[in-house]
NUVODO-467314 format. One record per residue (C-alpha): x, y, z. Coordinates in steps of 0.25 Angstrom, whole numbers, plus 5000, padded with zeros to 4 digits. Example, Ala and Ser with C-alpha at 12.3 -4.5 7.8 and 13.67 -1.06 7.14 Angstrom:
<recs>
504949825031 505549965029 
</recs>
This chain:
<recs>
505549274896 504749414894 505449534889 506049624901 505349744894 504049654896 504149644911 503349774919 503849824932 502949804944 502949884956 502849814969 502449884983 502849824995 502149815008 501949965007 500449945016 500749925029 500249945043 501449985050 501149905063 502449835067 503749855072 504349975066 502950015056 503050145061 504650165055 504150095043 502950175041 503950295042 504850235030 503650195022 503450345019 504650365011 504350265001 502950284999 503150404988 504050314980 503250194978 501950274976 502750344964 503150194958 501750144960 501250284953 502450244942 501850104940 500550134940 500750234929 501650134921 500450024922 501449954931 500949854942 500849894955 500949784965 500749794979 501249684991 500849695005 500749645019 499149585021 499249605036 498649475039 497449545033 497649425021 496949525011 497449564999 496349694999 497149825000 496049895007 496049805020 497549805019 497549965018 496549985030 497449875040 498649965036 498050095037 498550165051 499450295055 500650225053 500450185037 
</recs>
């Protein structure tokens, strides 16, 4: 087994793209806002500390791992 002191965090973000269309998106949306500010600043903290940054999301049957095309079928007044 590694030394612990070996081992580097990772920071994973969480279905943190969405479109919002479903029962209750709107609500959600909402909440989403409050949480925003604090993961910016540990992805900021990361990514200062050469830390890995990891990213997991929804594809919305678009079945493309592109972060453009899933940005653009995401993008709407509600997100």
């Amino acid at each position: 087994m590694k030394n612990p002191q070996a081992y580097k965090p990772a920071l994973i973000i969480i279905d943190m793209i969405n479109d919002f269309h479903f029962h209750h998106g709107k609500i959600l949306a909402e909440k989403a806002l409050n949480i925003i500010k604090p993961i910016n600043e540990l992805k900021t903290a990361f990514h200062e500390q050469d830390l890995p940054v990891i990213y997991v999301n929804d594809h919305y049957n678009l079945w493309k791992a592109d972060l453009d095309t899933i940005m653009n079928h995401c993008r709407n007044p509600v997100s």
